[in-house]
N, C-alpha and C positions, 0 to 999 in steps of 0.2 A: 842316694843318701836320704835318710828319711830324719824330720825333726821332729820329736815328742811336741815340746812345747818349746819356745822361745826363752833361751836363757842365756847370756853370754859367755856361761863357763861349759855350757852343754850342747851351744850349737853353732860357733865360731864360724858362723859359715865362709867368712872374710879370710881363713886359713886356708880352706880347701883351693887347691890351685887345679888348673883347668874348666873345664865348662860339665861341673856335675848335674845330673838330673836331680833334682829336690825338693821331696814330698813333705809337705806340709798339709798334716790336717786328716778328718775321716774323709773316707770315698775310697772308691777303686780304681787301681792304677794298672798297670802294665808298662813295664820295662826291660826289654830284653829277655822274651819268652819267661818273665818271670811277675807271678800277681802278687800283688799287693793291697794288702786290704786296712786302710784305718778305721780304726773305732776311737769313736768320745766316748774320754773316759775321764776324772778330775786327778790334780796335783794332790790333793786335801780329802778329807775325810766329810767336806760338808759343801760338797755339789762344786767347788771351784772360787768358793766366797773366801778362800784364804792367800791360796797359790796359785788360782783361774787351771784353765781347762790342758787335759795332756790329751797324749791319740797314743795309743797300741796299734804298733803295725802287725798284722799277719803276712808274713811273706810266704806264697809257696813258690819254693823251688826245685829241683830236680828230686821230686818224688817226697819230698820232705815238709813240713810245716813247722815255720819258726816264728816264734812269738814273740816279741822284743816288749817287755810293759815300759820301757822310758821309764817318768817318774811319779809312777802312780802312786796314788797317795790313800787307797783305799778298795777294798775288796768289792769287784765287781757283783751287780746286779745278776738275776738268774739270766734277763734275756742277755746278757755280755757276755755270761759265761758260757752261753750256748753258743755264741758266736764263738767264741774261742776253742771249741770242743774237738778233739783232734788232734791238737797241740801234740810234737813228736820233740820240742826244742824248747825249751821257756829260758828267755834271760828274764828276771826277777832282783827287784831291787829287797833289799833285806834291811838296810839300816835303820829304818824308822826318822824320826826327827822330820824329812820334808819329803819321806815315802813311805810304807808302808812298813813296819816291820818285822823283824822275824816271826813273832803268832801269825801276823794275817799273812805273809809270803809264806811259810808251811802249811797256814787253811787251803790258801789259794792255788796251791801243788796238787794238797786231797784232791779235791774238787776236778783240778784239770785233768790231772794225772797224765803227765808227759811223760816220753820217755829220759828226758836229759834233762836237768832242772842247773842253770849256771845261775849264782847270785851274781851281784854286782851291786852297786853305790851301797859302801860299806867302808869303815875304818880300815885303814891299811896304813903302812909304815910311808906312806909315800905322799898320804892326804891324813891330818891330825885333827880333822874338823870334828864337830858333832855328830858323825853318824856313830849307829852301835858296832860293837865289833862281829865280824862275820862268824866268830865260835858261839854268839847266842843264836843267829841260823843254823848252824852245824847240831845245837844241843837240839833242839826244836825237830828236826829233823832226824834224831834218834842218832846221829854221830858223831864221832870224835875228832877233835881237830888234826891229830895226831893219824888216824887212820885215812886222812883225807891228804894227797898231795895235790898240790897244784898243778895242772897240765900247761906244756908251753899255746897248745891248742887244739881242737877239737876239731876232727874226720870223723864223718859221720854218711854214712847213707841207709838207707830204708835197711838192708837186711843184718846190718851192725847195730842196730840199734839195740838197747838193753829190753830183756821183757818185761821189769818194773823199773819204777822212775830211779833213775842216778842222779847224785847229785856230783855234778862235776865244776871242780874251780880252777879257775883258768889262773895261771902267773901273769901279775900286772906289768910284774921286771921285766924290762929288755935283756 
């Protein structure tokens, strides 16, 4: 289990039952024939002086490279971006308000150019807080919310993968 930053609504770690392994922070890990790589990166747009400090996990595992940005709160540095290059999976937060918003989560796509692009922390019918709605990342990203269904989840291995970025969104429903 890995922790972006320490939040009580995003890393309850006091729920998890059992004895999980749980990474906190940049560095490189290994877990179960599986790496792990964090990078410092900030919650906020101005070094960590608002929201303090987040970590982007790189996970590679069975042939695949998946990028989880937590709750980054601002568009990576060139040498960050080159760390992340490769990227085949990005979860990407779209809401804005206390991460990045949909402009800079679609810059930040350009740039990587995954092949599977999942949003996350965004308005939804289930959470009515301040995030933007995920149809201003859908607009931004040239699509329609309407042409876009939800998936209950995502299979994926190396030679499934799309030959330009998808964006694909997952059902939050049970």
């Amino acid at each position: 289990m890995t922790v972006s930053h320490p939040h009580p609504h995003h890393s309850y770690l006091a729920g998890i039952g059992g004895s999980p392994r749980v990474i906190q922070g940049p560095g490189e890990y290994e877990v179960a024939n599986t790496f792990i790589t964090g990078l410092r990166t900030y919650h906020d747009a101005h070094h960590g002086k608002e929201r303090g400090p987040n970590t982007v996990y790189l996970v590679e595992i069975d042939d695949l490279v998946v990028c989880h940005l937590g709750d980054l709160g601002h568009l990576p540095s060139v040498g960050q971006l080159e760390e992340m290059s490769g990227v085949d999976i990005l979860l990407v937060p779209v809401g804005g308000v206390s991460t990045m918003n949909a402009t800079t989560a679609s810059e930040l796509i350009s740039y990587l150019e995954p092949k599977v692009a999942i949003p996350m922390h965004y308005k939804t019918d289930a959470f009515k807080g301040e995030l933007e709605p995920l149809d201003r990342f859908l607009k931004e990203m040239g699509l329609k919310k309407e042409k876009v269904a939800p998936e209950p989840k995502l299979n994926a291995t190396r030679s499934s993968l799309p030959p330009a970025t998808q964006v694909v969104v997952l059902d939050y429903r049970r």
